[in-house]
N, C-alpha and C positions, 0 to 999 in steps of 0.2 A: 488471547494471551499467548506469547511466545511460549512454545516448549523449552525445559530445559535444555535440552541438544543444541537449540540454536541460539546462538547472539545475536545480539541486536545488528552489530557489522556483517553475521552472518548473511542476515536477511535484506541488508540493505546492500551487499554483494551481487545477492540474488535478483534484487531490484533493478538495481546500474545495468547486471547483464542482460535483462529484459529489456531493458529499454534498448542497449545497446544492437542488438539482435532483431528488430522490430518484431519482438513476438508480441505487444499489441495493435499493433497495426494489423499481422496475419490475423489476430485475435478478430478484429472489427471486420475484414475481408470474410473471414473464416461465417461469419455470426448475419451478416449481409445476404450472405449466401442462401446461408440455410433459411431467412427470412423469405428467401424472394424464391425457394423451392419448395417452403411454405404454403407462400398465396397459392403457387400454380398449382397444389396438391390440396390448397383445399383447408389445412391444417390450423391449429389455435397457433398466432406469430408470437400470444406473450407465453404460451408453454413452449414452443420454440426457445424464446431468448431465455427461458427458465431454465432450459436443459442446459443451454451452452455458459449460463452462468455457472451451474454447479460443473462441468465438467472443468472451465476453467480454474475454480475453486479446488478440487482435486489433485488438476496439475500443480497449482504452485506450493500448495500445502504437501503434497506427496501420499503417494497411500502407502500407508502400512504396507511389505509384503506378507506379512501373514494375513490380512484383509486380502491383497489381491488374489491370494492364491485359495481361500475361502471363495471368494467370489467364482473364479475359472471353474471350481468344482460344482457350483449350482448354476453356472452355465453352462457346464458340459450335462449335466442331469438335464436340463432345462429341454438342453437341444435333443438330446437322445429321446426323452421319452415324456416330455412335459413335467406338472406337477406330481412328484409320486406320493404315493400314499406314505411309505415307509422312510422319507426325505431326513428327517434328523437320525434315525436309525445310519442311512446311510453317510451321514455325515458327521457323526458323534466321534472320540475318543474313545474308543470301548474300554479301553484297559484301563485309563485314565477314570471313566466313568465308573465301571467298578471298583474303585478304589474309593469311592467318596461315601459320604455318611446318605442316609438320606434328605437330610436338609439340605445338602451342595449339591445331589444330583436334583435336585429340583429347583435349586439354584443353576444349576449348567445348564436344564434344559431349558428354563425359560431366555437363557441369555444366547442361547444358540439360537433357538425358534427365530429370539427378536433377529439375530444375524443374518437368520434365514429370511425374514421376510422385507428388511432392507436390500438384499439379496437380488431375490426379486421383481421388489419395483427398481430398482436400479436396471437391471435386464429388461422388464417391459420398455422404461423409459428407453435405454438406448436400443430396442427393435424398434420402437414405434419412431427413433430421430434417426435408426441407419441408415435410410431411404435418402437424407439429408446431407450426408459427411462424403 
């Protein structure tokens, strides 16, 4: 379902200038590639073409910046020092946090946790296809 933000002419703007641009053709170039660096490495080619579906899926949908900038912060944790023990700690609201009843913070922390653990597998996913890009 379109978001409110966007119109229908919005997204078929966005469409024409796809096409316009051959970003599916780089799209199929791009996805060919990484198939046949794939075979040579050995790799699953349909989790291959599964990665490059969702990344595709991300570009034209757009990610939230508050998503991407969650995400930079558990790949920079990620890369520094693996998974840490203290990871939602380190990634909470604190003052925000303290402000909530007990039922919200136990509502935050499960909604962060889940953030965190899309987090991730998105991160493993794109270590185990950088080898690919």
């Amino acid at each position: 379902m379109l978001s409110t933000a966007k119109s229908i002419k919005s997204v078929a703007k966005e469409a024409k200038f796809r096409l316009k641009t051959r970003f599916w053709q780089e799209y199929k170039e791009e996805v060919d590639s990484g198939v046949e660096k794939a075979k040579e490495e050995g790799l699953n080619i349909s989790k291959v073409a599964m990665y490059y579906q969702s990344k595709i899926t991300k570009n034209i949908r757009g990610e939230k910046a508050e998503d991407e900038l969650f995400y930079s912060k558990v790949k920079g944790m990620l890369k520094a020092s693996g998974l840490p023990a203290n990871a939602l700690d380190l990634l909470m609201d604190k003052t925000y946090f303290e402000s909530l009843d007990y039922y919200a913070k136990e509502n935050y922390l499960f909604r962060l946790s889940e953030k965190y653990l899309k987090a991730i597998e998105r991160y493993n996913k794109e270590k185990l296809f950088e080898c690919l890009t």
